[in-house]
C-alpha positions as YAML, in Angstrom:
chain: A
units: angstrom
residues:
- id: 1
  name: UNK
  ca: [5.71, 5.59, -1.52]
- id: 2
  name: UNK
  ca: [2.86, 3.78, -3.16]
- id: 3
  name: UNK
  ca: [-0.26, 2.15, -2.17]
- id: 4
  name: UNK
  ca: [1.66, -1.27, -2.46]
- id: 5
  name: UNK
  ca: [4.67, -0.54, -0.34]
- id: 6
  name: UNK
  ca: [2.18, 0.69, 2.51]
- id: 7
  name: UNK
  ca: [0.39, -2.58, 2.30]
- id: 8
  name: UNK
  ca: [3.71, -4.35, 2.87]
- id: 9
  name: UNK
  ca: [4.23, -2.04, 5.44]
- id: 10
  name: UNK
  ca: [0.83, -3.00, 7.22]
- id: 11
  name: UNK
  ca: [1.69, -6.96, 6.57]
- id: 12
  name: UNK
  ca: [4.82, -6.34, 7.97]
- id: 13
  name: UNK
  ca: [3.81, -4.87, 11.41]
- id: 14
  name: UNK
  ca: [1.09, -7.73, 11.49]
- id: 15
  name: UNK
  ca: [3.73, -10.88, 10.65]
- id: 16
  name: UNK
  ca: [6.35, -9.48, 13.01]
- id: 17
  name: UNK
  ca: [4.08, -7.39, 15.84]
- id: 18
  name: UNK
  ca: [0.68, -8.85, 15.48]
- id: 19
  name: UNK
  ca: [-0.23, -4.73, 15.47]
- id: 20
  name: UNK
  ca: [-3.96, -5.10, 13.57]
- id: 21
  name: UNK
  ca: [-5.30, -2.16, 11.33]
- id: 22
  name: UNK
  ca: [-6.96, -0.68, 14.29]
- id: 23
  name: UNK
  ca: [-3.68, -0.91, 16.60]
- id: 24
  name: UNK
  ca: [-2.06, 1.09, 13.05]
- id: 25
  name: UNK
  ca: [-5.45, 3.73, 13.06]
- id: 26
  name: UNK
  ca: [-5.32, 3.99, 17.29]
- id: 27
  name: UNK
  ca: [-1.13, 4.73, 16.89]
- id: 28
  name: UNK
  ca: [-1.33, 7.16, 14.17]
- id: 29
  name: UNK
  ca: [-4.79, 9.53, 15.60]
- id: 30
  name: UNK
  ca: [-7.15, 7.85, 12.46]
- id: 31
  name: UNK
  ca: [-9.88, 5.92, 11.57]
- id: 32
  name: UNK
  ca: [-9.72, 1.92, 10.82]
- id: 33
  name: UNK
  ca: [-11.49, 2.42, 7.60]
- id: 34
  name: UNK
  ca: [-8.42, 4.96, 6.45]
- id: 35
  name: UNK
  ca: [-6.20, 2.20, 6.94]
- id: 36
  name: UNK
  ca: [-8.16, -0.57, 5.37]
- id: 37
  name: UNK
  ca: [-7.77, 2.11, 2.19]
- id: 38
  name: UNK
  ca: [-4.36, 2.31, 2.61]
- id: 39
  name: UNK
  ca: [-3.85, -1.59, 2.42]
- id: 40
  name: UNK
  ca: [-5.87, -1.53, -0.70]
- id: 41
  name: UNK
  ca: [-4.41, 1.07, -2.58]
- id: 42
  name: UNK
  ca: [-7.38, 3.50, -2.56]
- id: 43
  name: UNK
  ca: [-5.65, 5.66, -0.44]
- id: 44
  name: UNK
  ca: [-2.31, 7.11, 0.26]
- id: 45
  name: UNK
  ca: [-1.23, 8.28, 4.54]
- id: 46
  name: UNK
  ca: [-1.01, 12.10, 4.73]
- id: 47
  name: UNK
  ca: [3.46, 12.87, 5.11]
- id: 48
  name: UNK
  ca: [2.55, 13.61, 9.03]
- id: 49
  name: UNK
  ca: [0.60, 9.78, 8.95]
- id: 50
  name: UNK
  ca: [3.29, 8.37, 6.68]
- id: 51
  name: UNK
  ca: [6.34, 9.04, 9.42]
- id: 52
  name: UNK
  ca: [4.64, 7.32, 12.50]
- id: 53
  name: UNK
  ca: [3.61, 4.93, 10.10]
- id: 54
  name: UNK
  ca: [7.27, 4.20, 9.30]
- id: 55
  name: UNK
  ca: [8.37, 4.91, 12.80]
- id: 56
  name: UNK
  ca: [5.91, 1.99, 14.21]
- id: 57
  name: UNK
  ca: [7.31, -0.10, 11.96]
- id: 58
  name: UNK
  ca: [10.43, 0.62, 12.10]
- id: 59
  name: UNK
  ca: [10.30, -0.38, 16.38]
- id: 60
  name: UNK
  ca: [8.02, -3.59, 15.58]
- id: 61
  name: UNK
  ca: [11.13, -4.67, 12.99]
- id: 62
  name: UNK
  ca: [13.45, -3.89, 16.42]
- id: 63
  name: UNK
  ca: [11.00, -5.62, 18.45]
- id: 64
  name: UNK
  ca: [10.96, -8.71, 16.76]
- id: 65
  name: UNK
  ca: [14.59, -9.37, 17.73]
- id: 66
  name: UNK
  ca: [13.88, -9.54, 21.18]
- id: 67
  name: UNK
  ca: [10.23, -10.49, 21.35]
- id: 68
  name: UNK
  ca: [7.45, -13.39, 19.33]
- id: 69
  name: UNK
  ca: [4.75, -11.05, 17.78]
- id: 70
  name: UNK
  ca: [2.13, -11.82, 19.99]
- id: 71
  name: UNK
  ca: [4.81, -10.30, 22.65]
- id: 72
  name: UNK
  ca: [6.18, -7.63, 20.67]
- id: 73
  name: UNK
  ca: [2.61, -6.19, 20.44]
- id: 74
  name: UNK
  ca: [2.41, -6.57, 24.62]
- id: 75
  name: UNK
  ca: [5.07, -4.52, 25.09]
- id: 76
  name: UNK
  ca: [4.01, -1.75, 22.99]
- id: 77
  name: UNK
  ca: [0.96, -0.90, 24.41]
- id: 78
  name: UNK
  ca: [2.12, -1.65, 28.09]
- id: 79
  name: UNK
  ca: [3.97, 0.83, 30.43]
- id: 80
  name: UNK
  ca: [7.29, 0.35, 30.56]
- id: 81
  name: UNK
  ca: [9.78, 0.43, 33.17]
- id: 82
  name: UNK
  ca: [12.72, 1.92, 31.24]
- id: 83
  name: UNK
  ca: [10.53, 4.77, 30.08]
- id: 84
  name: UNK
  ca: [9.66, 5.94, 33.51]
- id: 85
  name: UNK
  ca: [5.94, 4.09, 33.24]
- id: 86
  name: UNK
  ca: [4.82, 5.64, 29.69]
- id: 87
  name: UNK
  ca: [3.47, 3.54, 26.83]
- id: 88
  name: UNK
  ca: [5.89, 2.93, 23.60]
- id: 89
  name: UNK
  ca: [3.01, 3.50, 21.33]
- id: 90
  name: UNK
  ca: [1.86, 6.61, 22.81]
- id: 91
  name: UNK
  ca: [5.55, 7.96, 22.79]
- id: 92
  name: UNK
  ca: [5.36, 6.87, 18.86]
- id: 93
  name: UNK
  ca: [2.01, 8.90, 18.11]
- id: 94
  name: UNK
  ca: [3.94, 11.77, 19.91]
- id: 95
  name: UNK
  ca: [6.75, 11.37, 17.52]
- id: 96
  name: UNK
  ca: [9.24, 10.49, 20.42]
- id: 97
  name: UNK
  ca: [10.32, 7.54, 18.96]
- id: 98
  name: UNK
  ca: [13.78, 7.93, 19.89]
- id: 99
  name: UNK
  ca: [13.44, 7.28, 23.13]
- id: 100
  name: UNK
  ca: [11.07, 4.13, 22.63]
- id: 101
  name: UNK
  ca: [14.21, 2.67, 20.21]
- id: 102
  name: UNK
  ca: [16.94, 3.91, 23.23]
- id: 103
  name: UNK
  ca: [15.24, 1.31, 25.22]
- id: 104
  name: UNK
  ca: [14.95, -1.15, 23.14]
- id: 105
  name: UNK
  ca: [19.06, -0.71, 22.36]
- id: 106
  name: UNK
  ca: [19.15, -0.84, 26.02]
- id: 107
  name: UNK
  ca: [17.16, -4.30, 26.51]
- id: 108
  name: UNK
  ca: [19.08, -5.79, 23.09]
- id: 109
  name: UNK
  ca: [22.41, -4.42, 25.25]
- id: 110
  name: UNK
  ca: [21.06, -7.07, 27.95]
- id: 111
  name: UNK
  ca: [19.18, -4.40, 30.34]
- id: 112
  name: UNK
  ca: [16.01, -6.27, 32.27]
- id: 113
  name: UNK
  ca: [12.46, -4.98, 31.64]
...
C-alpha cells in the first residue's frame, strides 16, 4: 500500500468518523507526528500498524451506516453496552475487532444500544 492510499485512508476515517490523527496515533499505540508522516507520504505504517489501521477503518466505514461522524466517533471511544462495558477502540488496538463489527451487525440487525 502506498503513502497515497494511507492518506485516503486517514481522510476517510476523518469524512465518515471525525477520528483526527491523534484518535488514529492513540488507536494504533503511536505517536501523532508518525501519522502526520503517513498522510504525507514520508512514511509508510509498520504491517502490525497497517492492520488496525485498516481494521479502524474498516468499523468507521460500518459506522457510518448507522451513525453522523461526529456520532460515529462517540461511540467508539465510549463503553458500550453490547460489549459488556469495554471501549470499541480499545478492542481494535487489541486486534479484537471482530467482536466490535458483531455488534455493530447486531445494532444494523435493529438491536438497541
Amino acid at each position: 500500500m502506498n503513502g497515497n492510499a494511507i492518506a485516503r485512508k486517514l481522510k476517510t476515517l476523518q469524512e465518515k468518523g471525525s477520528i483526527r490523527s491523534v484518535d488514529v496515533a492513540n488507536v494504533l499505540q503511536i505517536r501523532p507526528e508518525t501519522v502526520s508522516r503517513w498522510n504525507q507520504g514520508k512514511a509508510f505504517p509498520q504491517p502490525d500498524a497497517e492492520r488496525t489501521l485498516l481494521d479502524l477503518e474498516y468499523v468507521v466505514d460500518q459506522l457510518g451506516d448507522l451513525y453522523e461522524p461526529d456520532e460515529a466517533r462517540l461511540w467508539l471511544f465510549s463503553r458500550q453496552k453490547l460489549l459488556d462495558g469495554q471501549i470499541p477502540a480499545e478492542l481494535i488496538q487489541q486486534h479484537r475487532t471482530v467482536e466490535v463489527l458483531n455488534v455493530i451487525r447486531q445494532v444494523l440487525e435493529g438491536v438497541q444500544i
